[in-house]
N, C-alpha and C positions, 0 to 999 in steps of 0.2 A: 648582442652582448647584454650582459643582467646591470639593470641602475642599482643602485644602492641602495634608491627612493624606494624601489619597488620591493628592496629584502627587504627594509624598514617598515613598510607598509603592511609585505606581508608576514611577518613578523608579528604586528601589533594585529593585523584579524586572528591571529590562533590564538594570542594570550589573554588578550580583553575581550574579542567580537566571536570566539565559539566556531569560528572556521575550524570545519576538517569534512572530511570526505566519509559519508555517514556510512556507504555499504563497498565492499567488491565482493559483487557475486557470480560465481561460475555458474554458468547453465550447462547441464549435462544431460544429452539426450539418452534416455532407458531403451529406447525403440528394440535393441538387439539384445535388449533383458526377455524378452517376453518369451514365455514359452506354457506348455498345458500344467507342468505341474508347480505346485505353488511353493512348497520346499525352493525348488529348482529357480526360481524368482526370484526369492526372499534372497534368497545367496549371491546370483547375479546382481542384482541391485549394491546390495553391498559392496558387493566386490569393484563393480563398476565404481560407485560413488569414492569410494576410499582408496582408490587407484587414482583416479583421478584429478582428488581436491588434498590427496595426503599432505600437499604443501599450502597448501591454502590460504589458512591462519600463519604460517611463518613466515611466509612472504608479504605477508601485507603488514605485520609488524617491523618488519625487516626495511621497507619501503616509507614507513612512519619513520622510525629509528632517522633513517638516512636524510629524509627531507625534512625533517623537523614539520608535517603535518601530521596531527592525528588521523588514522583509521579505524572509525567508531567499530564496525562491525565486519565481520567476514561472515559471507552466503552461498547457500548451494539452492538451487533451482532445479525442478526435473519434468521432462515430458508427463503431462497428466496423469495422473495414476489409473482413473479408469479408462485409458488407451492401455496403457500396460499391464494392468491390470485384467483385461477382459479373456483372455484362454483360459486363465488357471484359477477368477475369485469366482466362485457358484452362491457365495452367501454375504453378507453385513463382517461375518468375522472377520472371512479370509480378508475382506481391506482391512481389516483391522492390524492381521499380522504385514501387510504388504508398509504399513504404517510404522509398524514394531521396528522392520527391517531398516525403514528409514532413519527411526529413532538412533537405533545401534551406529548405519552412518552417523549422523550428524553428530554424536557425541565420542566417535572413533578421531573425527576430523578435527572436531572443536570447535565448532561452527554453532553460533548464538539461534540461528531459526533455518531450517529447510524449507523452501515453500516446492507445489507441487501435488499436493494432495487434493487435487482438481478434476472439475467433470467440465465440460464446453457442452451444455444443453440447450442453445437460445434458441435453437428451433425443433428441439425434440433431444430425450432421454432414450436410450441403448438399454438393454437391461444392467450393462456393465455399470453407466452412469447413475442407474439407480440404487443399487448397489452398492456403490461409491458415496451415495449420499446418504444414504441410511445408516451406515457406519461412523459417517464424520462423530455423534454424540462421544461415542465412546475412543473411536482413534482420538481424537482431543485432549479427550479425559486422560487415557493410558500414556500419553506420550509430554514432552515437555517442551519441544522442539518445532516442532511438527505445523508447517502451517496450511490451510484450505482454501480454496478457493472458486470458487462455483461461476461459473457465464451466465448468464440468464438473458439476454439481447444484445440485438445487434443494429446498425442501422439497417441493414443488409436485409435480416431475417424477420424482425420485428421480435418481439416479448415472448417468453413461453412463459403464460402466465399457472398453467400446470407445476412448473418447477417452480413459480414466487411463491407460490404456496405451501408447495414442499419443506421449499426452505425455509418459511415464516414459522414453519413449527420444527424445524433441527437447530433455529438457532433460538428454541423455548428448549429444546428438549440436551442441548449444549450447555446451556444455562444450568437447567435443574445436573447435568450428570458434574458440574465444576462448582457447584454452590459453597461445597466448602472452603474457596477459593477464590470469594466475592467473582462466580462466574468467568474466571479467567479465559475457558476455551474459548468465549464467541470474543475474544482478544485475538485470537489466531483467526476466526474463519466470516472470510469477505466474499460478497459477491459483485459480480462487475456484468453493466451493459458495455459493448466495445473493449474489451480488454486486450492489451499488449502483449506481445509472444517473446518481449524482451523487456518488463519491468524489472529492475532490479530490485523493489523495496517489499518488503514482507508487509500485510499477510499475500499480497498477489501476486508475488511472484513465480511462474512456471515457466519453464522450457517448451517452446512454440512447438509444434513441428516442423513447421517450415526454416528453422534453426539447423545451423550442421548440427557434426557432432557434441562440440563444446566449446564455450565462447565465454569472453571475462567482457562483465557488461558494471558500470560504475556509476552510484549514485553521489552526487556532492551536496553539499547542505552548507547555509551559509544566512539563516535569517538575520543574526543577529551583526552580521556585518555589512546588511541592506538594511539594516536597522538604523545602524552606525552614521551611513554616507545618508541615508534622509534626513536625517536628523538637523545632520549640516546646511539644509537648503528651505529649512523652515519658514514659510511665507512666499517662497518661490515658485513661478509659473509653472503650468503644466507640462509643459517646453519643459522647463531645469527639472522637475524634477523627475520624466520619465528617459532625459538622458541620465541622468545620476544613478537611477537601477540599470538601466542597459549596458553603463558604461560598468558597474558595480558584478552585475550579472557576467560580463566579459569575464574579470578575472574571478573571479570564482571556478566558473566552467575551464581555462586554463590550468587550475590546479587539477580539479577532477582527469584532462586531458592525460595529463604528467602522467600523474595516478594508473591511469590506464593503463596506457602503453607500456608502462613497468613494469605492472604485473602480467601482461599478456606477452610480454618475454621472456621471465622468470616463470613463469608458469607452460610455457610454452603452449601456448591457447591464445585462438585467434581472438581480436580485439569489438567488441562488437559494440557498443554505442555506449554515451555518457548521458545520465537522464540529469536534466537540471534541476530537479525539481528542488523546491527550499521547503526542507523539512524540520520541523523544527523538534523540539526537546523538553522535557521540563524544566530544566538550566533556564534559571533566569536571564533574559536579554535573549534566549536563542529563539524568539518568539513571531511569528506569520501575523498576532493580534498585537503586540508594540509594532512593528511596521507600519500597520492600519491605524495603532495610535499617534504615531510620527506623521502619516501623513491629512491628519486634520479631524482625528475619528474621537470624542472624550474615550467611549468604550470601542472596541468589535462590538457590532450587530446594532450600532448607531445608524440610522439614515444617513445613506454614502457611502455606507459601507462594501457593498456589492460593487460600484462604480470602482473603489480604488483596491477594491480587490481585482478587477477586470485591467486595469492598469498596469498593478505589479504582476501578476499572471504573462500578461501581453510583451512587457518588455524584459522578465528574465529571459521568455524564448528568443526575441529578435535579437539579448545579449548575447545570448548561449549559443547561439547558431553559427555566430562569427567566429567563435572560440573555440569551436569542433566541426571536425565534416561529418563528422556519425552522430546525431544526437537523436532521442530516440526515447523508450519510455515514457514516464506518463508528462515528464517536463514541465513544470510551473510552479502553485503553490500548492501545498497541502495545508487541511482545517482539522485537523485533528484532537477533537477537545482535551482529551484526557491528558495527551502528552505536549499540549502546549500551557505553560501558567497562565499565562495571562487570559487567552481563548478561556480557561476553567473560571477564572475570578468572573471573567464578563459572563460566562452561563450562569453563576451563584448569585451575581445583582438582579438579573432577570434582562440585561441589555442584548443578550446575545439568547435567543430560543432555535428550537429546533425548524419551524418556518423560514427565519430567519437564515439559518445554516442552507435547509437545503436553493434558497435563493441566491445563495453564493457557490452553489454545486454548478450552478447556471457556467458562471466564466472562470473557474478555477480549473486545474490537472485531476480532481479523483472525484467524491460524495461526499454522504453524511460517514466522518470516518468516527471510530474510539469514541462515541456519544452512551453514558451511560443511561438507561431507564427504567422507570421500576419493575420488577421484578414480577408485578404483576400484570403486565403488558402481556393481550392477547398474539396466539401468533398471527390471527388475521390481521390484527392492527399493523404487525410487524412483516405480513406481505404488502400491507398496501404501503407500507411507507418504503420498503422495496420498489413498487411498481412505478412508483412516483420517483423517483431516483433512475429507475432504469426507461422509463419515459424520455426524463432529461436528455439521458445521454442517445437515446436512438432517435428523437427527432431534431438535436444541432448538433449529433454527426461526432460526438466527443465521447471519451470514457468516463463512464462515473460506474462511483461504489457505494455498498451501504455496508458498515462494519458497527453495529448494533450491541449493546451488551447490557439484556435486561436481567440484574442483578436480581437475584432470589432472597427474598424478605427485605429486601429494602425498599424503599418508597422514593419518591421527588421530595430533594433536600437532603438526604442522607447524602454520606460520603463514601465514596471508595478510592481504595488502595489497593496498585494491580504492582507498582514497584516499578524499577528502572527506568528506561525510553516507554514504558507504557503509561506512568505518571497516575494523577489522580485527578479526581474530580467529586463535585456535587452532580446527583441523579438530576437527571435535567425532566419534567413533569412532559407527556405526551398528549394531545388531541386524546380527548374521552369518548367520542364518537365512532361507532362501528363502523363497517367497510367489508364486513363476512360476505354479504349480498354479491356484491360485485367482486372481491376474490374468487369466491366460490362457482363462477359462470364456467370455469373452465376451459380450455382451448388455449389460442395463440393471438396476441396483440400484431395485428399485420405490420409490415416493414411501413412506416411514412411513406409518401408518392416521390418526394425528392430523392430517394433511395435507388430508383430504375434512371442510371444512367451508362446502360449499357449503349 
């Protein structure tokens, strides 16, 4: 039976504390889109996509409507593009239209981001995947929706350090084709060591293979109402206060549970994990840097930081775990400069830098995420700061990302405006030091030794 305590309570996280359930995204496998010719694609895709998610958006308002929780966003996910892509793209363009097609879903559906527009390279590029990534500049550009996202390592495989290079210059050459747009594209396109076959949060989201047909997978978000309950326990043991987010973490992931289930009955799509991750917003209070400042920090990226980011990380999962059998995703916190206030204020005093961030890639859910930098940042600089991020996560066995966006003509200090959930910031100044030498060696970063546990 429901207490009263508990509508009351939750009640006051939607209207003060920024409770709501930030995505439900359907993944939809393309596998039986493929075919030689690329017309014949372009249409398949479509068709699939918009068969599929046509209720999409109605039902997750419908589910808002009904439960008095917000649902921030609705998303469609899809098997890699250069897997489906590979019979019929011979060139850079044709992904460009395989892109187009996407775009046309995603705005037939209503759906705020598609993610999907991916290659899995961590231990070697297909000519498809190359293909695929030579394209990203301009599929980014032409489209609105549309988001990317690249593998680059694995524990498993070790680094393909051939693709961080690649990459280091599509997300320069991402930059220059979006400039007029304070670089918006490299807002869509991330890369990941270890990435998930079932994230549901954009830019990384894609449809696994090893995924059925189609599955509704749910993100909830809920900083500012783990903001809310530490607050309350100020000067309390480590004890009180990592029961206070686990206990905090519980229900939150309960909502998300609801959530789920709902839409994977209305939707008639099997139900496939809730990621707990606490993502935050630019909404003031919906902030991952007030938590750290609640629990003892003056700024984010004060010494300590990392510690009691390693805490709250640690006990949303042990919360979230109790409150769903499927949890799943990337699960914890995200840093995300751009779109979180406070995380921006602490890069603009000089408390929170970019060293600092990636030492918090160490025990957080993702990377270095939405960090803007100038504009005239090499792209060797911007592979090694890649290889160090995909380092991280292949040798403790975890996912990380690097979502970079070196803004054209702007400098460190300057400001951008990217709008909505993508937020703003001060250009945050990068390491002046080269790293060409050692990009440029070539080859593949072998898998760690703890890796052979066959």
């Amino acid at each position: 039976m429901v207490d009263l305590r508990e509508v009351i309570e939750t009640n006051q996280m939607v209207s003060s504390e920024n409770l709501d359930v930030r995505t439900i995204t359907m993944g939809i496998s393309l596998l039986d889109c493929m075919t030689p010719d690329l017309d014949d694609l372009c249409e398949n895709i479509y068709a699939k996509i918009t068969e599929n998610a046509k209720d999409l958006v109605s039902v997750g308002d419908e589910i808002a409507l009904e439960i008095g929780i917000p649902v921030i966003n609705k998303r469609v996910s899809v098997t890699p593009a250069a897997i489906v892509g590979a019979p019929s793209c011979h060139s850079p363009e044709d992904f460009v239209e395989v892109a187009s097609a996407l775009e046309r879903a995603s705005q037939k559906i209503g759906v705020n981001f598609l993610g999907g527009f991916s290659a899995l390279v961590q231990k070697g590029m297909t000519a498809s995947d190359r293909l695929l990534i030579d394209s990203i500049p301009q599929a980014l550009a032409k489209t609105e929706h549309i988001c990317s996202s690249i593998s680059l390592g694995s524990t498993k495989t070790g680094i393909d350090m051939d693709a961080v290079k690649i990459m280091g210059e599509k997300v320069v050459e991402t930059a220059q084709a979006t400039k007029d747009r304070d670089s918006i594209g490299c807002a869509k396109l991330v890369v990941f060591c270890n990435p998930t076959d079932d994230n549901p949060f954009m830019a990384g989201a894609f449809h696994g293979v090893t995924e059925g047909d189609k599955v509704i997978n749910v993100g909830v978000s809920g900083p500012g109402v783990v903001r809310t309950a530490v607050s309350k326990v100020r000067g309390e043991s480590f004890e009180t206060l990592c029961e206070t987010i686990k206990k905090t973490a519980f229900k939150i992931t309960r909502v998300g549970q609801l959530v789920a289930k709902e839409a994977s009955k209305r939707l008639d799509t099997p139900f496939g994990i809730v990621d707990l991750s606490l993502a935050p917003t630019p909404a003031v209070g919906d902030s991952i840097a007030d938590i750290i400042h609640e629990m003892g920090m003056e700024y984010c990226g004060a010494p300590g930081t990392t510690a009691a980011l390693a805490i709250l990380n640690d006990q949303v999962k042990k919360g979230g775990i109790m409150a769903s059998s499927y949890v799943g995703g990337l699960s914890g916190a995200f840093i995300p400069v751009t779109e979180d206030a406070s995380m921006a204020e602490a890069a603009s005093i000089g408390a929170l830098t970019l060293e600092k961030l990636e030492a918090m890639t160490c025990v957080c859910s993702v990377g270095l995420d939405m960090i803007a930098i100038p504009g005239d940042t090499s792209a060797s600089t911007i592979s090694g700061i890649i290889a160090d991020e995909m380092a991280i996560g292949m040798v403790n066995q975890k996912t990380t990302a690097v979502r970079v966006i070196p803004v054209i003509g702007k400098k460190a200090g300057d400001s951008i405006e990217l709008g909505g959930l993508l937020g703003n910031a001060k250009i945050m100044p990068v390491n002046p030091y080269g790293c060409a030498d050692f990009v440029n060696r070539g080859g593949r970063i072998p898998a760690p030794v703890h890796s052979f546990k066959n």
